[in-house]
Each structure stands twice: as structure tokens, then as C-alpha cells.
N, C-alpha and C positions, 0 to 999 in steps of 0.2 A: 412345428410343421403343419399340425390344422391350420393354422391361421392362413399358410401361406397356400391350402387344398380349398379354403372354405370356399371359394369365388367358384373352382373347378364341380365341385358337388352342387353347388345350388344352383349352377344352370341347368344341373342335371334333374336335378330335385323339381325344379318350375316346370320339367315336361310331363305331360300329362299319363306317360306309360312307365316313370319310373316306380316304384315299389318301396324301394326302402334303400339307404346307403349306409355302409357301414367302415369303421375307419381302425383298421391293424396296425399298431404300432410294433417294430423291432423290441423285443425282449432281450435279445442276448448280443453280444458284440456280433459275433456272424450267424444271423438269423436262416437257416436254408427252408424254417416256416414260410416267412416271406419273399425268399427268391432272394436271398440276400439285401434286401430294399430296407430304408428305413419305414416306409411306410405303404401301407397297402389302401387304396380306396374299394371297395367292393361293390359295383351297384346293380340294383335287381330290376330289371326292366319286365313290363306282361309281355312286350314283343320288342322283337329288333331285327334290321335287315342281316347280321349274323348272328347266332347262337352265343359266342363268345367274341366280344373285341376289347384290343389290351393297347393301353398306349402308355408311355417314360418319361416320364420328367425330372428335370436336375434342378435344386436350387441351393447354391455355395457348394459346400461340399456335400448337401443331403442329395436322395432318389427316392425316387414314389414312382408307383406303378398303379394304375385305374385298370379297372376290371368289368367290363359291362358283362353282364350275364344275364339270359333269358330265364323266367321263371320254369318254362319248361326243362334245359339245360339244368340249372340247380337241381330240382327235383331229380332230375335221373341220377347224377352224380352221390346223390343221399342217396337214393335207392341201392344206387348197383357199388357204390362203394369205391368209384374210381378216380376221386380226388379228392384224396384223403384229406389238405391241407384246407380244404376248405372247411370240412367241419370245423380245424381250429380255430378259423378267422369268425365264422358266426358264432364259437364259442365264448371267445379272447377277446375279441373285435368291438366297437364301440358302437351302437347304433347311432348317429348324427341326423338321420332321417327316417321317418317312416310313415307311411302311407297308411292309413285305416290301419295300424297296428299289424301290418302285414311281418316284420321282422318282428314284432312282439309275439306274435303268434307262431312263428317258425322256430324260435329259441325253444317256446316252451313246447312244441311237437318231438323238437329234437331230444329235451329233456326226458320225456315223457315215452319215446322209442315206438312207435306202434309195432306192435307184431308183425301185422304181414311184411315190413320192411327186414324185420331180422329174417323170417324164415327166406327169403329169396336170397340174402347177403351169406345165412347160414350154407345152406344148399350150392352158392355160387366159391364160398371158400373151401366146404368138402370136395366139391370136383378138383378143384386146383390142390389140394392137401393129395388127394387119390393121384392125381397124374405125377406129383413130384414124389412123391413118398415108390409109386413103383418103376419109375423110372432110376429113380436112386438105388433101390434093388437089384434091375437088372446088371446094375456100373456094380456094385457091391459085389455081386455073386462074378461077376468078369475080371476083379480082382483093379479094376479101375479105383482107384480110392480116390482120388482128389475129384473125381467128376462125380464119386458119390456122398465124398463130404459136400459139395456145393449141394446137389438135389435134397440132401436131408437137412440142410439149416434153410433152404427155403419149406420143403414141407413143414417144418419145426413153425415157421414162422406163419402161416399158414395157417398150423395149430393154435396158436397161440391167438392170433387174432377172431376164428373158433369161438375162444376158450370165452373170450373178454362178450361176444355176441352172444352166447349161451346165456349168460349174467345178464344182459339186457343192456348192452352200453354197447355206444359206438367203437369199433377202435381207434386210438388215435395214431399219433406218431409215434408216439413213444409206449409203442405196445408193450413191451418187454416190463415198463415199469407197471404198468396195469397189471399184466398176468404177475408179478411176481406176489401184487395183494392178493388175485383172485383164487389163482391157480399155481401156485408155489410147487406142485410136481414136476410139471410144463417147465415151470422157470429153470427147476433144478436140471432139467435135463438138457438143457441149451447150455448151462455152465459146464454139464459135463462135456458135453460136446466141443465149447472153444477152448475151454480153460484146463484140462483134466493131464493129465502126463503122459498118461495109457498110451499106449501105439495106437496109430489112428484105426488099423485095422480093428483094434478090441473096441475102441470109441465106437465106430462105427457098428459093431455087431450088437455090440451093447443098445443103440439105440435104434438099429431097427425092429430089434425087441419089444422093446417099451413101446416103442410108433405104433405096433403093431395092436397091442393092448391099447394104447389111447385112442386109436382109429377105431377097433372094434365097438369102443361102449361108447362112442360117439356117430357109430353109423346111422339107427334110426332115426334119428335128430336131423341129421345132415341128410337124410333123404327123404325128410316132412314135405320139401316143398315140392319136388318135382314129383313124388308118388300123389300129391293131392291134384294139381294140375293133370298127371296122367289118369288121375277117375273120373275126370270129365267127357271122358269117350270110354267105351267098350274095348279098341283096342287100336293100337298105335303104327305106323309103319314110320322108317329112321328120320326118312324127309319130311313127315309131320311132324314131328319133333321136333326138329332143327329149326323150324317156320313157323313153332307155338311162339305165339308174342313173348310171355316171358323167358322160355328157355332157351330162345335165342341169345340173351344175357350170356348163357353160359359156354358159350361159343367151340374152340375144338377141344373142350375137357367134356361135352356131353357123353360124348361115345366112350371113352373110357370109365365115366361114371355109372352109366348105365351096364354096361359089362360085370363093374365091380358089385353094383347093386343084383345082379343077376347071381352073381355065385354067393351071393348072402340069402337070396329067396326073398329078395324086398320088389324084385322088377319079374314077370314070367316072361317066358316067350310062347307063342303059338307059332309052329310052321304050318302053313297053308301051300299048297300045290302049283306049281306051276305048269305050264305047257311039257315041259319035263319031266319026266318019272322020275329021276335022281334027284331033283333041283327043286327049294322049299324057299316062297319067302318068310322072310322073319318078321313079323308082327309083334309088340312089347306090351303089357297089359300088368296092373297091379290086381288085385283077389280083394276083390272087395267085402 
């Protein structure tokens, strides 16, 4: 299938804002890494008149899919962790093209994990682990079980991906195999949870338990990054927050994150006065 892409890449390769191309081949009979395609081209543009443009091609009975992608778009998607498959394809993926080393240099970035990328990814999967973990609570204690089995194997999962960025590695797709090396507690308790006999009602008490304990000694960790960003000012009101470049990232899981960090003593508040004698606003501040 290269042979019949190569024409399709190197005109792309001869423009002057391409970066790097990189060529995904199908691993498994039905690939849902690749969108089901046999082949993925990936290419890294410095700019492009859209952020992401996708076009399909058929040749006999094969399919390939081209990917233009802005170097800005990449970056965010590694940062914030919101497509996940692409990490595999710069993993897996073949470099066919590269620009001044530009994909030599992003394999080995990826490799290599910088910090501040996990703690924003960290911080970004603890809100989402906090909103699903007590909304599955609420369904739990209502005696909703099936709406609180769903909400606990996504916070499970959640965890789990957590688990693998604490280690200092991406998550991939196949998280579950990850944590079973890393984190075999985690692992065990997802088995409990699908595989187990128990009545789901015990399944389920069972592991808001344990949730409960692995969220607590994973809290200050998961709230490294938004308590560092909030000691950059004296003190905070909800719509500065919502409008900080980075915690905008973490979109309607801020407010319930910051609640939850409030009754652990990781987030304060200060009420200040309003034109109201009954009526305080609320201003948020970390104790430096």
C-alpha cells in the first residue's frame, strides 16, 4: 500500500509547511486504531487553512485515510489527551518523511513525558474521575444500580488511566493492559466489578469503598496542577477560573472539582461582602 501512498505524501512532503509524514499500517484484521482503514497517512503541517483536514481513498479492495494536521492541533491533542489514537500512530507509525528531524524530535519528547504535560492531563482525569465517581454515588445511595454500575466503570476507568500518568506514561488504548502491569489493585478491581457473581448491589458497595480509598491517596497529586496555577494570584472569583487559559481545559468538571478540593482543605474560600448584609461573594484561594 506505500508504494501505491508514495505519490500522495511526496507532494505533500515538496510543500514548504509540511513537517513530517508518518505512515500507520492495520495490525489486526479490524483495526478500530485506524478507523478501520488499512492504512493511515499522518501528515504535520506548521499551518493550514483548517486545523484538521481528512480525505479516503480506495485502491482494489484496500482504504487509506490522509490526515493533515496543524502542528498547533497536535500539540494540544498531546497535551490535553483528547485523541488518544493518535499517540499510537506516532508511536506504531512509520516516519516516511521528516523535516529538520521534526518527528525525530516529537517521538523522542513523547518518550521522554515532560512533567508539566502529565500534571495538566493528571488534574484534567481527577476532575472527571471526581464527577463520575460521585454522581455514581448519588444513583447508588437512590438504589439506581444500572445507572450506577455505568458511572463507576467509567470512573474506574478514569482511575486507571490516572494510574498509568502517575508512572509517567501516556495512556494508551489499551489501558486496562497497562495498569494491569502497573497497578494490579486498580486492575483487580475492574475484574471485580465485571466478572465477579456477587449481586451487583454488593459489587457496587464493594467498590465505592475501595474508590473511595484510591481517590483519597490520590487526591493531592490530582490537585498539583490547578492549586499551582491558582498561587499565581492572591485570590480567585469562579469566572476567573473558568477563563484561566489552562483550566479552561477542564471545562464543566471545574466546579465540582474545586468543591471536592474545598472539603479536603486543598482549595479555601474567602467570603467577601456584598451590597447585601445576608449575601457573600465567594472568592477561592490555595494557603500558600
Amino acid at each position: 500500500m506505500e508504494q501505491i501512498l508514495r505519490p500522495i505524501y511526496q507532494e505533500r512532503a515538496s510543500q514548504e509547511s509540511t513537517l513530517g509524514v508518518v505512515l500507520v499500517e492495520k495490525r489486526e484484521k479490524v483495526s478500530p486504531i485506524t478507523d478501520t482503514f488499512d492504512s493511515i497517512l499522518l501528515i504535520i503541517t506548521k499551518e493550514n487553512e483548517t486545523s484538521v483536514y481528512t480525505k479516503h481513498y480506495t485502491y482494489l479492495d484496500k482504504k487509506a485515510a490522509m490526515h493533515i494536521v496543524t502542528e498547533k492541533q497536535l500539540k494540544k491533542w498531546l497535551l490535553l489527551g483528547t485523541n488518544r489514537k493518535i499517540v499510537d500512530w506516532l508511536f506504531h507509525g512509520r516516519i516516511v518523511y521528516d523535516r529538520n528531524e521534526f518527528m525525530a524530535n516529537l517521538k523522542t519528547e513523547l518518550k521522554d513525558y515532560p512533567f508539566y504535560g502529565r500534571k495538566i492531563k493528571m488534574g484534567m482525569e481527577f476532575s472527571k474521575l471526581i464527577r463520575r465517581y460521585l454522581e455514581g454515588k448519588v444513583f447508588f445511595e437512590g438504589k439506581h444500580y444500572l445507572d450506577a454500575y455505568h458511572h463507576i466503570v467509567e470512573s474506574l476507568h478514569h482511575l486507571a488511566r490516572l494510574a498509568v500518568l502517575e508512572n509517567g506514561l501516556p495512556p494508551e488504548v489499551t489501558v486496562w493492559a497497562q495498569v494491569k502491569q502497573m497497578e494490579p489493585a486498580i486492575y483487580k478491581l475492574y475484574e471485580e466489578l465485571v466478572l465477579s457473581d456477587e449481586a451487583l448491589e454488593k459489587r457496587l458497595e464493594l467498590l465505592f469503598l475501595a474508590s473511595e480509598f484510591l481517590i483519597h491517596s490520590r487526591t493531592r497529586d490530582g490537585a498539583q496542577h490547578i492549586r499551582e496555577v491558582m498561587e499565581q494570584k492572591d485570590r480567585w472569583t469562579i469566572q476567573e477560573l473558568h477563563e484561566q487559559e489552562e483550566l479552561r481545559n477542564y471545562s464543566s468538571n471545574l466546579e465540582v472539582l474545586i468543591e471536592f478540593l474545598i472539603e479536603k482543605d486543598l482549595i479555601s474560600v474567602e467570603n467577601v461582602k456584598t451590597k447585601s448584609d445576608e449575601i457573600f461573594h465567594r472568592y477561592y484561594y490555595v494557603e500558600s
